[in-house]
C-alpha positions as CSV (number, residue, x, y, z in Angstrom):
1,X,31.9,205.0,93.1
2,X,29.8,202.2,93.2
3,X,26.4,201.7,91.5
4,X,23.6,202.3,94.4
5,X,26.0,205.5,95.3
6,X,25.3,207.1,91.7
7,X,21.9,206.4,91.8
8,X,21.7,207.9,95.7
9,X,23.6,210.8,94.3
10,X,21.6,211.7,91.3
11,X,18.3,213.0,91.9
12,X,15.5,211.7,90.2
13,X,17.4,209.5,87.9
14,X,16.1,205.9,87.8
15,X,17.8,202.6,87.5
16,X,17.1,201.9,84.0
17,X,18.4,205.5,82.9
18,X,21.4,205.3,85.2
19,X,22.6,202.1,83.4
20,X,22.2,203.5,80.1
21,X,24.2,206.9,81.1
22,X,27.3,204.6,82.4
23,X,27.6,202.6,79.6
24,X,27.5,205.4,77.1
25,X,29.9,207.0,79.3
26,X,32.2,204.0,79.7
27,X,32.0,203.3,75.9
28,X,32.8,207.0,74.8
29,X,36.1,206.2,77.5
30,X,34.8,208.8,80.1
31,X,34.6,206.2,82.8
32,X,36.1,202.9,83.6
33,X,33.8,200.2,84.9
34,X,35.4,197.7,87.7
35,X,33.8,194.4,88.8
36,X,35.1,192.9,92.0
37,X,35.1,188.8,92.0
38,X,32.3,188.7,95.1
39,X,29.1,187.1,96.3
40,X,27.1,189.4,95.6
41,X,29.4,191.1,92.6
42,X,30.9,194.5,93.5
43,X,30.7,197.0,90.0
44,X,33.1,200.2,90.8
45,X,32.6,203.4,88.3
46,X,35.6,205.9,88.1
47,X,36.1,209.1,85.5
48,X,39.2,208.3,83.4
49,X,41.4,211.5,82.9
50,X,39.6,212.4,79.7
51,X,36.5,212.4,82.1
52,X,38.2,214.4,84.8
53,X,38.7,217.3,82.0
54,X,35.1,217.7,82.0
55,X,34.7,218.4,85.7
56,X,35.3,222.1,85.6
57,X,33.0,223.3,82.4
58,X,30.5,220.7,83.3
59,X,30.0,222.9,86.6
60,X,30.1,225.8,84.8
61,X,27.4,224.7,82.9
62,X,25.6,224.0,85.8
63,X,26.1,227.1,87.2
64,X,25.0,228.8,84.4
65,X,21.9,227.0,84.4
66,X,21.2,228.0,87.7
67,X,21.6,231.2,87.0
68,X,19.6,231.8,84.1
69,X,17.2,229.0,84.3
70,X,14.4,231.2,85.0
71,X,14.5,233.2,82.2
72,X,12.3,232.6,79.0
73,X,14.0,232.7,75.2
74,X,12.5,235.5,73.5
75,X,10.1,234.6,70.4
């Protein structure tokens, strides 16, 4: 997926952020990072396979969140 698509995809995120999240992802080998040879350059990100294991408990996570985001921790 190219850059602009991330940043398209991910709500709220800005540029600046974005950047810093794929390169920390790339250097912990969870993504690869592609540059094409054009006018203007072309920069591809894909999940490796060690990336691709954390598809499924990532959206369980997220699910979770979802679900009990509303509640308060007791204090």
């Amino acid at each position: 997926m190219r850059f602009t698509e991330l940043l398209q995809r991910i709500p709220g995120i800005s540029q600046r952020m974005l950047t810093r999240t794929v390169r920390h992802l790339e250097r912990d080998g969870l993504l690869t990072r592609a540059v094409h040879p054009e006018v203007p350059p072309r920069v591809e990100y894909e999940l490796t396979a060690t990336g691709r294991t954390l598809i499924e408990p990532a959206v369980k996570l997220a699910e979770w969140a979802r679900v009990n985001g509303t509640r308060t921790c007791p204090t």
